[in-house]
C-alpha positions in Angstrom: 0.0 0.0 0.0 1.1 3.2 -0.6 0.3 6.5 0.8 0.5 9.7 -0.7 1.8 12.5 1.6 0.5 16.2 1.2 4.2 17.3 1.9 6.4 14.1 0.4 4.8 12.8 -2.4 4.0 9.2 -2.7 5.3 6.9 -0.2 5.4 3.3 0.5 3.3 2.7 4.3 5.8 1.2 5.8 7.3 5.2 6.1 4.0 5.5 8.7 2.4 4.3 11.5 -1.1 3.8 12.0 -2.2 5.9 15.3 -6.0 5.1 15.6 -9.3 6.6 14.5 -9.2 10.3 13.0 -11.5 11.0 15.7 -8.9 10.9 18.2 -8.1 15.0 17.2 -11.3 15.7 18.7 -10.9 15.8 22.4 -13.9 16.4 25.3 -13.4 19.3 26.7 -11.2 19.9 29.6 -14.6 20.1 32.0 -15.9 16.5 31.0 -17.0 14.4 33.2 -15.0 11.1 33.7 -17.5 9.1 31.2 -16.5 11.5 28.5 -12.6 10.7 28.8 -13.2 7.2 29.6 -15.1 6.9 26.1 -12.4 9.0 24.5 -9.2 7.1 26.0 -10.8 3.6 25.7 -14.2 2.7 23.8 -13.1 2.5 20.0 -14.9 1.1 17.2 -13.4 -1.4 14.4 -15.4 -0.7 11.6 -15.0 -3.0 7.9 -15.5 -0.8 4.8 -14.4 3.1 4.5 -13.1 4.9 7.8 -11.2 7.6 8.3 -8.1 7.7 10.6 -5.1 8.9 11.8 -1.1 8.0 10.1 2.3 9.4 11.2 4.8 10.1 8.7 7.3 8.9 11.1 10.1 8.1 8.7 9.5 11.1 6.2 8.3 14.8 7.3 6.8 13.8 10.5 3.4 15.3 9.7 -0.1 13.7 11.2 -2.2 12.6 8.5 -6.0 12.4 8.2 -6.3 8.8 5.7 -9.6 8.0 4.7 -9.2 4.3 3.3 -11.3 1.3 2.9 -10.3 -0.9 6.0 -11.5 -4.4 4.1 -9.8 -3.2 0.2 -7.0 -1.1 1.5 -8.7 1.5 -1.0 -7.2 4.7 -0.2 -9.7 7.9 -0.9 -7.7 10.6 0.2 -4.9 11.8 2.3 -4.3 15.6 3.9 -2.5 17.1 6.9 -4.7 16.0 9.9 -4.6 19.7 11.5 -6.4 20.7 7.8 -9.5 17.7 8.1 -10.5 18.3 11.6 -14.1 16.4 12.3 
């Protein structure tokens, strides 16, 4: 699979690392009751089909990246800088 970075160009996945659901960038505020956190920290879904989530350019520019992509076809949709696709 390959991923196409905003910044680098096109790039083979093993230059990333998978960090979780893009959901993750939106936090509960800093007043939230414990069940909001708790849901935020731990509860995550594992959906088949197309989901969009967070990479880490880790081994290229270092950027967070918003990767919508089919999780059963590897399809990728689209890739941009995750501060740029915030929910």
């Amino acid at each position: 699979m390959r991923l196409v970075c905003p910044l680098c160009g096109a790039r083979d996945v093993r230059e990333f690392s998978y960090k979780g659901d893009a959901l993750l960038v939106v936090r509960p505020a800093a007043d939230a009751g414990a069940e909001a956190f708790h849901e935020y920290v731990h509860i995550r879904e594992n959906p088949a089909g197309r989901h969009a989530e967070l990479w880490f350019h880790g081994q290229g520019c270092g950027a967070w990246l918003r990767v919508e992509r089919d999780t059963v076809t590897h399809e990728v949709f689209s890739v941009a800088l995750a501060r740029e696709g915030r929910e």
